[in-house]
C-alpha positions as CSV (number, residue, x, y, z in Angstrom):
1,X,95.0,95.3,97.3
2,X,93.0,96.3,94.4
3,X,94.4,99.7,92.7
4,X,93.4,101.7,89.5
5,X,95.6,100.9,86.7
6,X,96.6,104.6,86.0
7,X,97.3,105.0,90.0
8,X,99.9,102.9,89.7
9,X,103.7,103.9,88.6
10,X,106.5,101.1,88.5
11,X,109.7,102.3,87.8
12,X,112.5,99.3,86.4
13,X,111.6,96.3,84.0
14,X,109.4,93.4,85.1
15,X,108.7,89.9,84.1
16,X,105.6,88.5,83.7
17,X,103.4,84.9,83.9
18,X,100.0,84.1,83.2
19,X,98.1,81.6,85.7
20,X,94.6,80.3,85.9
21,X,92.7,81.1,89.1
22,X,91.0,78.9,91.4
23,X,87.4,80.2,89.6
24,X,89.1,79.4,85.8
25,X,90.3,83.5,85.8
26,X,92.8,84.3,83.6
27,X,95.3,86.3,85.8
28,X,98.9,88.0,84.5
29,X,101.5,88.2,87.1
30,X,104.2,90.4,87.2
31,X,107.5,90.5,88.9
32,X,110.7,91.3,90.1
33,X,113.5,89.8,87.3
34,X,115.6,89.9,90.0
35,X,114.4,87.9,93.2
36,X,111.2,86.9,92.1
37,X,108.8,88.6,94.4
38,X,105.2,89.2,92.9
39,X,104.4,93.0,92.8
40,X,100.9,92.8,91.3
41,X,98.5,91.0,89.2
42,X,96.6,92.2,86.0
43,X,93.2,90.5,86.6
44,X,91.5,89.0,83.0
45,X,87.9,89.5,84.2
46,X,88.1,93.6,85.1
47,X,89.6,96.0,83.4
48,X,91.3,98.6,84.6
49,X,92.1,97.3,87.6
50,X,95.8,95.9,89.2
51,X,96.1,93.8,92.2
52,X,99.1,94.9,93.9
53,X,100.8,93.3,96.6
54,X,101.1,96.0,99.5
55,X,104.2,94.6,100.8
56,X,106.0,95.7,98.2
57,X,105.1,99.5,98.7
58,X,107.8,101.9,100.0
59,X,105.4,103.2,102.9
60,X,102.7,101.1,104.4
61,X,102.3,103.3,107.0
62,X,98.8,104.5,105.7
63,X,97.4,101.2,104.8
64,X,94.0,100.1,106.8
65,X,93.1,97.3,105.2
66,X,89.2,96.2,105.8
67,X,89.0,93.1,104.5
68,X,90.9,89.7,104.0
69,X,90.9,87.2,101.6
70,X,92.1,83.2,101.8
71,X,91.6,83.2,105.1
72,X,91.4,79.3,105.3
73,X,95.3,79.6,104.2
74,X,96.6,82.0,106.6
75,X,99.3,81.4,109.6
76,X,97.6,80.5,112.7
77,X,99.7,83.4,114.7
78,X,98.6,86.0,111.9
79,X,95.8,88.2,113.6
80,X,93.8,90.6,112.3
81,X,92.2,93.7,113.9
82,X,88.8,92.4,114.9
83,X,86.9,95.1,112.9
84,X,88.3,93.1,109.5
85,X,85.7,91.8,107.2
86,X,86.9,88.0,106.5
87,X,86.5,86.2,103.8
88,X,87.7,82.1,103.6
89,X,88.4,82.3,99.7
90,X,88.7,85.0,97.0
């Protein structure tokens, strides 16, 4: 889920990685120190710009998401609302 950097507030330290994406992007993960899960990504080719990991959001009540990414790697019981825009890779 693609935020705004300055939308975003974090409270508690996290660690961070760097990784190369599948289209040679540098990308810097960050994460829990704790267990590990991935709260967002600092993309190297946009500025400005965090991709977050919704699941890790206290309320995803609101959250209508329109489009999907990887869908080539998802579960096979996973479905999404038909009106989602797919899309096989990034």
């Amino acid at each position: 889920m693609l935020v705004r950097e300055n939308s975003l507030n974090v409270t508690g330290k996290l660690k961070e990685f760097i990784r190369t994406s599948d289209k040679g992007n540098t990308v810097k993960a960050y994460f829990c120190p704790e267990c590990g899960v991935r709260i967002y990504g600092r993309p190297g080719y946009v500025k400005g710009v965090l991709s977050l990991k919704p699941g890790t959001l206290d309320d995803t009540s609101w959250l209508d998401p329109k489009t999907a990414l990887w869908i080539k790697s998802s579960q096979h019981w996973f479905e999404l609302p038909r009106y989602t825009e797919t899309l096989q890779e990034q």
